[in-house]
FIMARNU-547081 format. One line per 8 residues: their letters; for each residue x, y, z of C-alpha. Coordinates in Angstrom, 3 decimals, always signed. Example, Ala and Ser with C-alpha at 12.3 -4.5 7.8 and 13.67 -1.06 7.14 Angstrom:
REM FIMARNU-547081
AS) +12.300:-4.500:+7.800  +13.670:-1.060:+7.140
This chain:
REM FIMARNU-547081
XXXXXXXX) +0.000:+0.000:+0.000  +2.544:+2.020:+0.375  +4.525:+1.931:-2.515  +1.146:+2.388:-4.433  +0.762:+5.851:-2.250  +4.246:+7.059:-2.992  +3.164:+6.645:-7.089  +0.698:+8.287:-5.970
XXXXXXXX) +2.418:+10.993:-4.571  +4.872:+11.006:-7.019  +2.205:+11.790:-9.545  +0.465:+14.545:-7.830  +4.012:+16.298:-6.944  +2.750:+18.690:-10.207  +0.461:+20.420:-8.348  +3.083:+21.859:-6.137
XXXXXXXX) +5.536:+23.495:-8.354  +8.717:+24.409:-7.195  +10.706:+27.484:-7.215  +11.844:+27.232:-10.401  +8.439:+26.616:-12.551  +7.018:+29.222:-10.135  +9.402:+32.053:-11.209  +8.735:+30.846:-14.731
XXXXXXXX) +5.071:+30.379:-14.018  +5.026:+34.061:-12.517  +7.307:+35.774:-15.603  +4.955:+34.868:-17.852  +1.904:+36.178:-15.532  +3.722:+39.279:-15.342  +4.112:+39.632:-18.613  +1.033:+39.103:-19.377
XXXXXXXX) -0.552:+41.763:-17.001  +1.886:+44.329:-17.992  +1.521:+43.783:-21.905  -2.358:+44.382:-20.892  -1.893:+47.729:-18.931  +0.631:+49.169:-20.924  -2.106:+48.357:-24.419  -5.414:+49.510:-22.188
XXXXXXXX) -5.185:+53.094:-23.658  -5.352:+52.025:-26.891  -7.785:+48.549:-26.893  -11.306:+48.564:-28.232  -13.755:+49.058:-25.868  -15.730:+46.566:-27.441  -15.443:+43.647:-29.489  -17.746:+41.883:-31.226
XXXXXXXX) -17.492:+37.859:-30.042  -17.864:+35.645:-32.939  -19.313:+32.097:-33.097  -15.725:+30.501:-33.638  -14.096:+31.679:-30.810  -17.195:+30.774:-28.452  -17.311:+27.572:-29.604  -13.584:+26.613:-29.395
XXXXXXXX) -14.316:+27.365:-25.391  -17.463:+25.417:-25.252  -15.028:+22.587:-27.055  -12.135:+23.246:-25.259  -10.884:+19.943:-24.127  -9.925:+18.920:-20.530  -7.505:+16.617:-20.999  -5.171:+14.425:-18.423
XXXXXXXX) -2.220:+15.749:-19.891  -0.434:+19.223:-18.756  -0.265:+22.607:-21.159  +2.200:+25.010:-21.352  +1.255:+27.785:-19.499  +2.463:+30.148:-22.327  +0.269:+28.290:-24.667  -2.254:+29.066:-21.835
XXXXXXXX) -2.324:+32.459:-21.834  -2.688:+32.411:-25.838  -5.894:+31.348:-25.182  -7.083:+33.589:-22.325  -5.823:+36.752:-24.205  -7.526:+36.017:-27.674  -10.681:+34.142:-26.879  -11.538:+34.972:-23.205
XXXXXXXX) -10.297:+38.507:-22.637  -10.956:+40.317:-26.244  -14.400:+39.654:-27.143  -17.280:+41.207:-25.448  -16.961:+44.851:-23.083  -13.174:+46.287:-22.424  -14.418:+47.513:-18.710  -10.996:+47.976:-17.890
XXXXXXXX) -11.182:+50.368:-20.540  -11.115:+54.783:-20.074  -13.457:+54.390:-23.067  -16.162:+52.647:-21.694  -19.157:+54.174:-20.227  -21.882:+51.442:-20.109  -24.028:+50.323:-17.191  -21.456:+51.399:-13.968
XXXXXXXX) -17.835:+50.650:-14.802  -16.191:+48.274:-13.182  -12.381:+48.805:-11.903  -9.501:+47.189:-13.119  -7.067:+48.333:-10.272  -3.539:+46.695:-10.750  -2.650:+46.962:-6.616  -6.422:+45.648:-6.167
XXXXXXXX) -5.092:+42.755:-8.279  -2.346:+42.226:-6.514  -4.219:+41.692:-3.005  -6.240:+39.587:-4.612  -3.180:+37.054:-6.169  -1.989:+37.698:-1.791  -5.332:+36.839:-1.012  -5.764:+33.242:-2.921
XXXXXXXX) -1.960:+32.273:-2.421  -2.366:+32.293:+1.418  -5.671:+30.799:+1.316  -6.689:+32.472:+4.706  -10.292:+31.751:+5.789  -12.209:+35.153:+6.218  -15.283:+33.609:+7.516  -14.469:+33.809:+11.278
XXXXXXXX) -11.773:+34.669:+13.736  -11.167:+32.009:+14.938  -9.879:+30.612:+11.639  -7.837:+33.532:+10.509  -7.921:+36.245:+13.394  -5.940:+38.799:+10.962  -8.199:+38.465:+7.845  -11.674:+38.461:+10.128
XXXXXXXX) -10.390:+41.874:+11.666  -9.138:+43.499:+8.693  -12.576:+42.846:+6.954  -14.027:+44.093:+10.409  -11.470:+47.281:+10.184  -12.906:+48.282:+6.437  -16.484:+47.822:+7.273  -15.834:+50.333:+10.103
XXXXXXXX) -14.096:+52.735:+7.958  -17.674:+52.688:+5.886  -19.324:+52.956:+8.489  -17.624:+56.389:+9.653  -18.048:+57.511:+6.026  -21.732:+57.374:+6.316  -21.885:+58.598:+9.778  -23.106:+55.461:+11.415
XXXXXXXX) -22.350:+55.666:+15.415  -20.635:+52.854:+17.230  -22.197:+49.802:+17.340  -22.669:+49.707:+13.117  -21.298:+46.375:+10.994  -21.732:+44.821:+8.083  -19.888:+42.291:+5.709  -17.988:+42.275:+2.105
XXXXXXXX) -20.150:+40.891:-0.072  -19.689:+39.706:-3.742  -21.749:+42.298:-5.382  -24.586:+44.796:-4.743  -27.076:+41.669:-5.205  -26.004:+39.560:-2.413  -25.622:+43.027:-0.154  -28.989:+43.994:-0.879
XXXXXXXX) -30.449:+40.535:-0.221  -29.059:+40.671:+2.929  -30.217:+43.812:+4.147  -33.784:+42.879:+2.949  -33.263:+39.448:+5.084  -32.511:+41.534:+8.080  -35.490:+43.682:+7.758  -37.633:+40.873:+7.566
XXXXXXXX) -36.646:+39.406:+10.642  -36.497:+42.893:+12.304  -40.082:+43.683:+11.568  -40.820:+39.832:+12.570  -42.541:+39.375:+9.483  -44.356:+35.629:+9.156  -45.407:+33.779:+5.881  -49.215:+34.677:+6.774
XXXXXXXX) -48.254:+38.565:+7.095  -46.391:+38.934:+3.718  -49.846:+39.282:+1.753  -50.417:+42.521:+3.886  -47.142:+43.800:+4.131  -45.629:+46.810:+2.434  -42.344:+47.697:+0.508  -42.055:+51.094:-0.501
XXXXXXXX) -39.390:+51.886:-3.769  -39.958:+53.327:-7.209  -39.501:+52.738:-10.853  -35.935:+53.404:-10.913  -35.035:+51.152:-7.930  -32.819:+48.550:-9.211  -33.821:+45.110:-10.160  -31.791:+43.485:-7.890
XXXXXXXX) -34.209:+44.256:-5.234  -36.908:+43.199:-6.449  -35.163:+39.878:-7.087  -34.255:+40.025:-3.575  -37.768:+40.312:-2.182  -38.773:+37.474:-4.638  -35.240:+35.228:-3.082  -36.324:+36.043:+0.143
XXXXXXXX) -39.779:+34.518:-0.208  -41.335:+37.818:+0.021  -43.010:+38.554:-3.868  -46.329:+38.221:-2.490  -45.788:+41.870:-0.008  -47.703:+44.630:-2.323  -44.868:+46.693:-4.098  -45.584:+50.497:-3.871
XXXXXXXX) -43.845:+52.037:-6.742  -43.432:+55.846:-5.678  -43.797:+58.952:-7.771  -41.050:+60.852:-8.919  -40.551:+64.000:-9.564  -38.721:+65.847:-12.479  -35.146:+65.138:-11.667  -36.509:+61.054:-11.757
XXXXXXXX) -36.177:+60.962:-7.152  -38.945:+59.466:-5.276  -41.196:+61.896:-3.918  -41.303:+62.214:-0.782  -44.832:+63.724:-0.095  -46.158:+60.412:-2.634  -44.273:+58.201:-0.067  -45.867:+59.706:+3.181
XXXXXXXX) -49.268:+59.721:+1.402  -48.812:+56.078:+0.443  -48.037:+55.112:+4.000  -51.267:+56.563:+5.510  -53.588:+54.773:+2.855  -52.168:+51.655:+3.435  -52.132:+51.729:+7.226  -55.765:+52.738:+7.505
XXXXXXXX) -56.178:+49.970:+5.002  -55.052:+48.043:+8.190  -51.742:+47.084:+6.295  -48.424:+47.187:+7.518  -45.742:+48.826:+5.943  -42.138:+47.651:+6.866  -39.353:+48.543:+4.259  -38.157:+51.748:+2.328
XXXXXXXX) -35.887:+51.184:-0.127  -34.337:+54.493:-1.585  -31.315:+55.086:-3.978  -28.441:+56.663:-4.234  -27.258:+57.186:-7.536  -30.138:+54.953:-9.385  -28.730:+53.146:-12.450  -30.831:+54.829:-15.480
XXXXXXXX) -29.766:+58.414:-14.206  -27.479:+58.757:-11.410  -30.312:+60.581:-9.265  -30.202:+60.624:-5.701  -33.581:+60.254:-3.738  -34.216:+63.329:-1.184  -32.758:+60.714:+1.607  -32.954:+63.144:+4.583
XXXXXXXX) -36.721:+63.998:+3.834  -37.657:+60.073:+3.312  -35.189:+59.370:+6.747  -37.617:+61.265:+8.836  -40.641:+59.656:+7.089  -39.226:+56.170:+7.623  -38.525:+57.263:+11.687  -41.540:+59.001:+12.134
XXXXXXXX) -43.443:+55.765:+11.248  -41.415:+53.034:+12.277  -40.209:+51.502:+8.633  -36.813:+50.107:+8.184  -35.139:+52.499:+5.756  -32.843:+50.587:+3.541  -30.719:+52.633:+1.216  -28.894:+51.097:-2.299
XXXXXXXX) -25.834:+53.562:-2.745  -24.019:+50.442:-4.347  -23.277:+53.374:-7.337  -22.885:+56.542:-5.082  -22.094:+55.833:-1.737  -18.162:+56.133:-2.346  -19.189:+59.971:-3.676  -19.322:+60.241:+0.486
XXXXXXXX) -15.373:+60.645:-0.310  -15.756:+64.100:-2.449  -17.516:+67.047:-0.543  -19.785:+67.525:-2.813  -20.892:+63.811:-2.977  -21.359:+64.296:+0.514  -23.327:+67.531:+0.499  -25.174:+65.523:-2.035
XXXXXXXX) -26.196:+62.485:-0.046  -26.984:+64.168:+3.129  -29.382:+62.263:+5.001  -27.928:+58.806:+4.364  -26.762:+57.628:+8.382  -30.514:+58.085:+8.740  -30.708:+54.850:+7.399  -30.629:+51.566:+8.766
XXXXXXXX) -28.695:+49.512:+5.993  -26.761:+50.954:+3.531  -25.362:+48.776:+0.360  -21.728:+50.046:-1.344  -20.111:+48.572:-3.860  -16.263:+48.962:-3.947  -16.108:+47.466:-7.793  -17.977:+50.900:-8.800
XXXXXXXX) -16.825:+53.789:-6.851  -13.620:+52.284:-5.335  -12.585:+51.028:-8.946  -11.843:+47.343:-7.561  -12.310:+43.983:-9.451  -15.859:+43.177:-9.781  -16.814:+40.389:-7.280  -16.628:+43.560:-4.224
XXXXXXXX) -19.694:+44.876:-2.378  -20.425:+45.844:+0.903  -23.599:+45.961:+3.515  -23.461:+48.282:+6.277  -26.143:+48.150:+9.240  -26.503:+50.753:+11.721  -27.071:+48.486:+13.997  -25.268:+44.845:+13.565
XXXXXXXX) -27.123:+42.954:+15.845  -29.672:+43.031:+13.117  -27.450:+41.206:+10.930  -26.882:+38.459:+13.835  -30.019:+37.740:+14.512  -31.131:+37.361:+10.835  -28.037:+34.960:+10.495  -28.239:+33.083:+13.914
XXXXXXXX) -27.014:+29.688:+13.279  -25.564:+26.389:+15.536  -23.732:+23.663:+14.493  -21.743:+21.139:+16.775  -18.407:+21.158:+14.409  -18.158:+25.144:+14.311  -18.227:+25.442:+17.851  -14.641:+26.571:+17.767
XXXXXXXX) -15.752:+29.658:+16.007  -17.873:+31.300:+18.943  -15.925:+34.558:+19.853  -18.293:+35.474:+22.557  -21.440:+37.984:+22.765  -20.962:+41.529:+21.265  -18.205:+40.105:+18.820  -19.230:+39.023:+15.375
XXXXXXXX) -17.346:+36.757:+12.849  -18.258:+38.100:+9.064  -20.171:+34.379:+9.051  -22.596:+35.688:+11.497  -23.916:+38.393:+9.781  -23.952:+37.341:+6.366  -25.077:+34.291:+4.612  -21.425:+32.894:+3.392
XXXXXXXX) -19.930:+30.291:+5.533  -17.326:+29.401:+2.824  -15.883:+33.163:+2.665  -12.699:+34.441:+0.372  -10.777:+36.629:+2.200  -12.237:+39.836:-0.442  -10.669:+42.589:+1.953  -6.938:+42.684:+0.878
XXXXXXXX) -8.704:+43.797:-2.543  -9.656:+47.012:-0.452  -6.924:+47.295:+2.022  -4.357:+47.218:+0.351  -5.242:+50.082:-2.861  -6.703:+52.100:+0.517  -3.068:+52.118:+2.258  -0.762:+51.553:-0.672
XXXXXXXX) -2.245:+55.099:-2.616  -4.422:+56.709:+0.201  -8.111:+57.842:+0.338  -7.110:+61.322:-0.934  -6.173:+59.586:-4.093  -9.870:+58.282:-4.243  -11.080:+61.477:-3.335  -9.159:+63.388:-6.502
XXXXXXXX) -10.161:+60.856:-8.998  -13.776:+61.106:-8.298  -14.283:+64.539:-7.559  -12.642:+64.184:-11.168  -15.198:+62.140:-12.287  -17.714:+64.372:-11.301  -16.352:+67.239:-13.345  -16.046:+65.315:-15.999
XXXXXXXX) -19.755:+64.042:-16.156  -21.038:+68.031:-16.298  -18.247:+68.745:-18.568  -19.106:+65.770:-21.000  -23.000:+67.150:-20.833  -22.751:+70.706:-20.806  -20.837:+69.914:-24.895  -23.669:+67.291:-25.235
XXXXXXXX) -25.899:+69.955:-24.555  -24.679:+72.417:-27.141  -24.225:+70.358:-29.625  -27.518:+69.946:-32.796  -30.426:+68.348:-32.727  -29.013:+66.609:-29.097  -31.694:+66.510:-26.081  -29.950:+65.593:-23.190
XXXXXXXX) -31.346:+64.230:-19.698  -30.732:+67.268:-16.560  -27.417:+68.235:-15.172  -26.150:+64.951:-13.466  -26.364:+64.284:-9.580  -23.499:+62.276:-10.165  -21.684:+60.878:-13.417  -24.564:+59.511:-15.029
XXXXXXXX) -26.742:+61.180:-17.846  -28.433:+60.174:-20.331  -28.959:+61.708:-23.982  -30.521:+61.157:-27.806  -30.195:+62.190:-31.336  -33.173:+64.127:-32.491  -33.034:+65.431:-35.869  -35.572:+67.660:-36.475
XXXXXXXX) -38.549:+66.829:-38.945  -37.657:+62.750:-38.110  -39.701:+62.157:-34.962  -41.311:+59.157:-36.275  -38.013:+57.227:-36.434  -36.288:+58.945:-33.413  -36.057:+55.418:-31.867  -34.600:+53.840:-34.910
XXXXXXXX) -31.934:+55.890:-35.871  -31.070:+56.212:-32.442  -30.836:+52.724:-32.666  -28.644:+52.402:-35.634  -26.443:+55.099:-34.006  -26.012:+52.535:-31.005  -25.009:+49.877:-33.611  -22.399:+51.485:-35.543
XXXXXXXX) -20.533:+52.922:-32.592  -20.479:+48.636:-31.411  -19.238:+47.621:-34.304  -16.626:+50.714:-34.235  -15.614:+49.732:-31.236  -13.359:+52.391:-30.233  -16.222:+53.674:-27.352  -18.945:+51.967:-25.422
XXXXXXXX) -22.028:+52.872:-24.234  -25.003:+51.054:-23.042  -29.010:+52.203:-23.729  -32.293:+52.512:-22.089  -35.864:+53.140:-22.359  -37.598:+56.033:-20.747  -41.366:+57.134:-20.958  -40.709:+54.025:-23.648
XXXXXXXX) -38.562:+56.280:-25.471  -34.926:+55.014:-26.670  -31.677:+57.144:-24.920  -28.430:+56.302:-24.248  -26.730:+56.362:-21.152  -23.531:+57.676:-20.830  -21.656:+56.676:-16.917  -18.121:+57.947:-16.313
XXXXXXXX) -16.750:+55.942:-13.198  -13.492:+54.126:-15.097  -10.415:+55.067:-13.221  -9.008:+55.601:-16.386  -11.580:+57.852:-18.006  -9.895:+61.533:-18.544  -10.378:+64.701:-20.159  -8.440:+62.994:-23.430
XXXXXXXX) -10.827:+60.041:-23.283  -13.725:+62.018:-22.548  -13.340:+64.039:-26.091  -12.540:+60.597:-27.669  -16.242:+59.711:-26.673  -17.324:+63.468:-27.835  -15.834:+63.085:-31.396  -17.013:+59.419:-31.719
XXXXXXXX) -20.472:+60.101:-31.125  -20.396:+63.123:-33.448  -18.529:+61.065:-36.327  -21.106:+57.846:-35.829  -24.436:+60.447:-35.812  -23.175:+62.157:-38.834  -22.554:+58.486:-40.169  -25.748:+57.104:-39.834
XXXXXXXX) -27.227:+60.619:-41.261  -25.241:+59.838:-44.462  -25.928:+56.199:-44.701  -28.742:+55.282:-43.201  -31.821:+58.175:-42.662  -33.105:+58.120:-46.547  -33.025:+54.339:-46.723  -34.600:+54.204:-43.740
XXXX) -37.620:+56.456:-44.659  -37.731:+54.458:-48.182  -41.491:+52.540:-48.355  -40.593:+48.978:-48.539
């Protein structure tokens, strides 16, 4: 037996490389990375995937035999990374950006090589307190007092869930009470929430889908009427959900005036900053979401604001015992893991048991360049959002959405004496810039109507890049009015 475990061994000795392979293994990964940053500037923000490269994927082969890791990255870099959206890219401004952070990276290679279990102290003392250490530092930037917590989560989704969970068991909702139980949020709350009510068992509450006024906000004097019908209904209304920075617009709900709704008649107030609650870095961000400790959860996502990998989110409760009593859980083998009352492992306020150690993503960008780094770059951002639409603004036949709260706006081609085909030419516009390439922007509807939506939040979005994106747009308009608007109007 044991000769057959020694082949065994002998065998499976690939798996742990030496020093040499390592250096070669890690030469090539650098390589790699720095060939990638050092092309960013200059690499198509979007690229069309075709069939063939989808489909040698789908057929690639998992064999028993080893590949040369050069041959390796061939792959990666031609039919994983290239096709689809560049969101590394300075030239892409669809949905929120995500980051791309090279020191972000770099915590995150840290991260997996030591393997450190984030999920409770006990397990890895350092990595549990550092996570601990970065919720805190959130929860200072919103203004939350002692006593607030939270967890890194893998996205905005999972956050969100999680504060909805809470609130549930806070208001002590049953199955027979969701039928008469109220959420309050509006039309441009994102979808993820409603997905979370539907996760969380809840789809059968009634949805009340608030009023906005012009600048697209919930209104607050729609909420507070809302509440009073449904309560002398004899319903019982137990969750606000406001936003700040909603994804169609950027607009930030009046949060102050819908805080002292919310407190006056004992809802849970659950704001979704995952896009704008990093803006809490800039002054102006936080003149702009004044109001927001009045909540009792808060979501944040690092991937947007922070410019970190995606796979980064955050859920901060005023209160964390909230969060442990939502996530309350016993189990004979974890009994090592109890760290005594008052004192939470991230397992015991979130739903992940099995938890990657995300915070070195965070920590080490935060320490390595400082917060006033963060700070500069989106206060940049900012400017370069109002400078990007005041040019929209001016230039022909160009209706653009109002000033942005943040760095989102939204705008659309309307020639004049073409209003039946607004839509479609818009449309065709959108198509010829993806197949260009060079700059990417995502679309939406409002009041049914087509717009796109231009977001600035890459780290690597500047003034050059932002009159890259001007030009484009003016060459791929004037394109489509060339090529396209008389066939278009042709009967068929």
């Amino acid at each position: 037996m044991k000769q057959a475990i020694r082949e065994l061994q002998k065998r499976s000795r690939s798996l742990e490389p030496d020093i040499q392979i390592r250096q070669d293994i890690n030469e090539a990964g650098n390589k790699f990375s720095d060939d990638f940053y050092d092309s960013v500037g200059t690499q198509k923000a979007y690229s069309a995937p075709e069939a063939e490269s989808i489909n040698k994927i789908m057929n690639d082969r998992l064999g028993e035999e080893p590949i040369a890791f050069d041959e390796l990255l061939k792959f990666v870099g031609t039919e994983v990374v290239t096709p689809g959206l560049n969101t590394t890219s300075g030239n892409h401004y669809g949905y929120i950006p995500g980051g791309g952070l090279f020191t972000s990276a770099v915590g995150d290679y840290i991260a997996a090589v030591t393997n450190r279990y984030a999920g409770v102290f006990f397990a890895s003392p350092g990595a549990a307190a550092l996570e601990t250490r970065l919720i805190n530092w959130m929860a200072e930037m919103i203004g939350y007092p002692k006593g607030a917590g939270g967890f890194l989560a893998s996205g905005g989704s999972m956050a969100n869930m999680t504060a909805i969970h809470a609130a549930r068991d806070h208001a002590e909702l049953k199955a027979a009470d969701f039928e008469s139980s109220v959420v309050y949020l509006s039309s441009q709350t994102h979808h993820c929430v409603a997905r979370a009510l539907n996760i969380c068992g809840l789809n059968e509450c009634k949805k009340r889908f608030i009023a906005l006024d012009e600048r697209f906000r919930m209104n607050p004097k729609a909420l507070e009427e809302a509440i009073a019908k449904d309560r002398a209904k004899g319903l019982k209304p137990w969750l606000i959900v406001a936003s700040a920075g909603t994804t169609d617009l950027g607009a930030i709900d009046p949060l102050e005036d819908i805080g002292k709704i919310a407190q006056r008649e004992n809802i849970w107030y659950h704001i979704d900053a995952a896009y704008g609650g990093f803006f809490l870095l800039a002054d102006e961000g936080r003149e702009k979401l004044k109001g927001i400790s009045m909540a009792d959860s808060v979501v944040l996502d690092p991937h947007k604001g922070m410019f970190l990998p995606y796979g980064s989110g955050a859920l901060v409760v005023k209160d964390v015992t909230h969060l442990a009593h939502a996530h309350n859980f016993d189990a004979n083998y974890m009994q090592d893991a109890l760290v005594g009352e008052a004192s939470y492992s991230p397992s015991e306020i979130s739903p992940e048991l099995s938890k990657h150690f995300r915070g070195l993503r965070l920590w080490f960008p935060l320490k390595l360049h400082g917060t006033k780094a963060f700070k500069s770059s989106l206060e940049e951002k900012l400017q370069l959002s109002r400078y990007a639409w005041s040019r929209m603004k001016k230039m022909k036949d160009i209706e653009v959405s109002p000033e942005p709260e943040l760095t989102t706006f939204t705008f659309r081609w309307k020639p004049q004496g073409k209003e039946k085909i607004w839509d479609e030419i818009n449309h065709n516009v959108h198509l010829a810039i993806l197949e260009e390439g060079e700059v990417f922007l995502s679309t939406t509807k409002i009041h049914d109507q087509f717009w796109f939506r231009m977001t600035i939040l890459s780290v690597r979005t500047h003034l050059e890049e932002v009159e890259r994106f001007l030009t484009a747009i003016q060459r791929n308009i004037e394109k489509i009015q060339k090529d396209l608007l008389e066939r278009i109007e042709k009967p068929q």
